[in-house]
N, C-alpha and C positions, 0 to 999 in steps of 0.2 A: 584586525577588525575589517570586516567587509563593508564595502560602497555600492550604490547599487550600478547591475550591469546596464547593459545596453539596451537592452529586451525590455529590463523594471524601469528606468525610465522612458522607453517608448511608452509603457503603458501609461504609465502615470500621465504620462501629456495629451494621449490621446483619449483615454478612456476616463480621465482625472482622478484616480485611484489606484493602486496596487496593492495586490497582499503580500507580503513576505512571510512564508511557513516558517513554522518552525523556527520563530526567530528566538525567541528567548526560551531557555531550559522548563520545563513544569515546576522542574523544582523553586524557581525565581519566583514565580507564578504564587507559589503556596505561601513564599515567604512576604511575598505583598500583601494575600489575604490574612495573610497572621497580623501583619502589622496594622493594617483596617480595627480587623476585628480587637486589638488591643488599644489603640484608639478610642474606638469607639466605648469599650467598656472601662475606660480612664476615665472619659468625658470629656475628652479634650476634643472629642466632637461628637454632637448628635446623631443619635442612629436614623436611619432613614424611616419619614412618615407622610403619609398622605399630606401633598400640599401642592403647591402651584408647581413645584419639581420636585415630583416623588422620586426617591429613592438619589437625588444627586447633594453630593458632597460637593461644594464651591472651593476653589484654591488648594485644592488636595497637597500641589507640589510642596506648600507652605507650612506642612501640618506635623512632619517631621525630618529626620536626616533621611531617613530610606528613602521616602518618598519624595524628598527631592533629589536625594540622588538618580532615582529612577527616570527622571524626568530631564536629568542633564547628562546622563548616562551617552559616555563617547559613541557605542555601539550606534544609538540612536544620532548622532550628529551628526556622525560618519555616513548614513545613508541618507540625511536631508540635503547634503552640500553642494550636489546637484541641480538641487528642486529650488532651497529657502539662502538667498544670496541678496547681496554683501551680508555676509554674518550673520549669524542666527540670536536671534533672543525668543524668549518665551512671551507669548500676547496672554496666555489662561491657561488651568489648568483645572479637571472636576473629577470624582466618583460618577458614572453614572448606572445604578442598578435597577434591574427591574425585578420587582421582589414577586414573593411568591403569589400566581395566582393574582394577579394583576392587571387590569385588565386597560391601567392607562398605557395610550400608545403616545410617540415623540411622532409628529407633525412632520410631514413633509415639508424641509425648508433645505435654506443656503446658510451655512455659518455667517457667512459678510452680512447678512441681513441685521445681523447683530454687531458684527466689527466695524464695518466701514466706516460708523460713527464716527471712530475713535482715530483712526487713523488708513490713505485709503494703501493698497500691495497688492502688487502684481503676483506676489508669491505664498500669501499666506495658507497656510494648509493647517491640516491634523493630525496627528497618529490617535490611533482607537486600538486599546490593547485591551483583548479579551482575559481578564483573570478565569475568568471561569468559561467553560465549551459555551459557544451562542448558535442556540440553533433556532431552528422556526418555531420549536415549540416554546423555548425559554426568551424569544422578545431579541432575534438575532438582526442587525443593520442590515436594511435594504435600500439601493444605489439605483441610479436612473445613469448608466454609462453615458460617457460625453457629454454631459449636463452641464457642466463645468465651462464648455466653450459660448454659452447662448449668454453668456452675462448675468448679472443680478436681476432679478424677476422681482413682481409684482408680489409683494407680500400681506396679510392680512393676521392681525389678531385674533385669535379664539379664547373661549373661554374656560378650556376645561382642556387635560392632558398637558406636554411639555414639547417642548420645542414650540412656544406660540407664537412667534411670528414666523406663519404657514404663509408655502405657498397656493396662490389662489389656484386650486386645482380645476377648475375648467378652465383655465387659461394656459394649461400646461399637458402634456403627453405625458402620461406617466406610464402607460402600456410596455415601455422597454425596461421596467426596474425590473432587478433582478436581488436575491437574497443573500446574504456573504454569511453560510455559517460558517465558523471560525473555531480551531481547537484552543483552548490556554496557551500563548505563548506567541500566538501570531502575531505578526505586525501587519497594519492596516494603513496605507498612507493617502489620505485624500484630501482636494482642492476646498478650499472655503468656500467656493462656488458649484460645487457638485450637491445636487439635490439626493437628498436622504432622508431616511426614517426608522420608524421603527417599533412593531406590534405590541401586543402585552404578551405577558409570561403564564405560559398557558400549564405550569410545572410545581414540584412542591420545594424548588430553593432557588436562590437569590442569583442570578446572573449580573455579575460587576463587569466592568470597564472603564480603566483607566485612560483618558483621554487628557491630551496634552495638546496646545494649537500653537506654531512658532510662525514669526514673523521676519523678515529679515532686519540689522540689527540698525539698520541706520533712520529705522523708525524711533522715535526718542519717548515713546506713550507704548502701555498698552492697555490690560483691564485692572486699573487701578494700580494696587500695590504688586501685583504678581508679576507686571513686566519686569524681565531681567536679560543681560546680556549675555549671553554663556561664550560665542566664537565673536568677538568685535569683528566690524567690515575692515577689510586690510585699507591702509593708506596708500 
């Protein structure tokens, strides 16, 4: 299992994001959207609908063995161990799809805008895995490089789209964002504090991503029930 090198973590520290291609097989890919879509026509959870977060599934890691496994998955530990120290726990875990022809967009914000509540880390980050190809046209993550170093910004509620606690866009530069489209399988690592977003689906099918946020483990809270320990911090 590979860690990342030298290079992927310069990036990550300076740019407060990296991609890792080609990290997980397509076929992994399929078998996550299988397991969604059987999910969802169980009932054992809602399918996605127009509302204050359209198209996101809460606590995903929670909702079966796959999907959490997915979520604890060595592959994935193995490249945070660098970044997310002493010890890794999980802080959240969600679906987020932007369905067909869609025209809500997710709000330029900072994840921490929402964490820090709860507890504050110097490390907290995300993985954003593309189930499905995210391009410009299907509602794909766009990043504001080095964003991550100016600290937690000014934030404002809205009242319509997701991600609402936005940041106050004239008080920010956002002229350097740039777009991440991504194939199935990528891996995506960025800062709680990197500002992002992300358009509507401008397509006739459903662009998913699996998105997981970890914390390091010597935080004793996360979002509710979903904190878990997965590598404890060494003694």
């Amino acid at each position: 299992m590979r860690k990342l090198t030298q290079n992927e973590l310069h990036l990550y520290e300076e740019q407060g994001y990296v991609v890792l291609k080609d990290f997980f097989p397509k076929s992994e890919m399929n078998v996550m959207n299988e397991e969604i879509n059987l999910l969802e026509q169980s009932g054992t959870l809602p399918p996605p609908k127009v509302s204050d977060h359209e198209g996101f599934i809460f606590e995903l890691a929670m909702l079966s063995d796959k999907t959490r496994m997915f979520a604890s998955d060595d592959r994935i530990l193995n490249v945070l161990e660098d970044i997310v120290y002493p010890g890794i726990s999980i802080y959240s875990s969600k679906l987020v799809s932007k369905l067909p022809y869609s025209e809500t967009v997710c709000h330029w914000h900072q994840d921490d805008a929402y964490y820090h509540k709860v507890g504050e880390s110097k490390v907290r980050m995300s993985i954003w895995v593309p189930l499905t190809d995210a391009t410009l046209e299907n509602g794909c993550i766009w990043v504001v490089p080095q964003s991550h170093k100016l600290g937690l910004q000014s934030f404002q509620a809205k009242d319509y789209g997701t991600c609402r606690l936005a940041l106050v866009e004239d008080q920010v530069d956002l002229s350097p964002a740039i777009p991440l489209e991504l194939e199935a399988g990528n891996l995506v690592l960025f800062s709680a504090m990197l500002w992002h977003s992300s358009k509507g689906n401008q397509t006739d099918q459903t662009r998913r991503a699996f998105i997981v946020s970890y914390q390091e483990a010597t935080i004793l809270k996360g979002n509710g029930r979903q904190w878990t320990i997965l590598r404890p911090a060494e003694q």
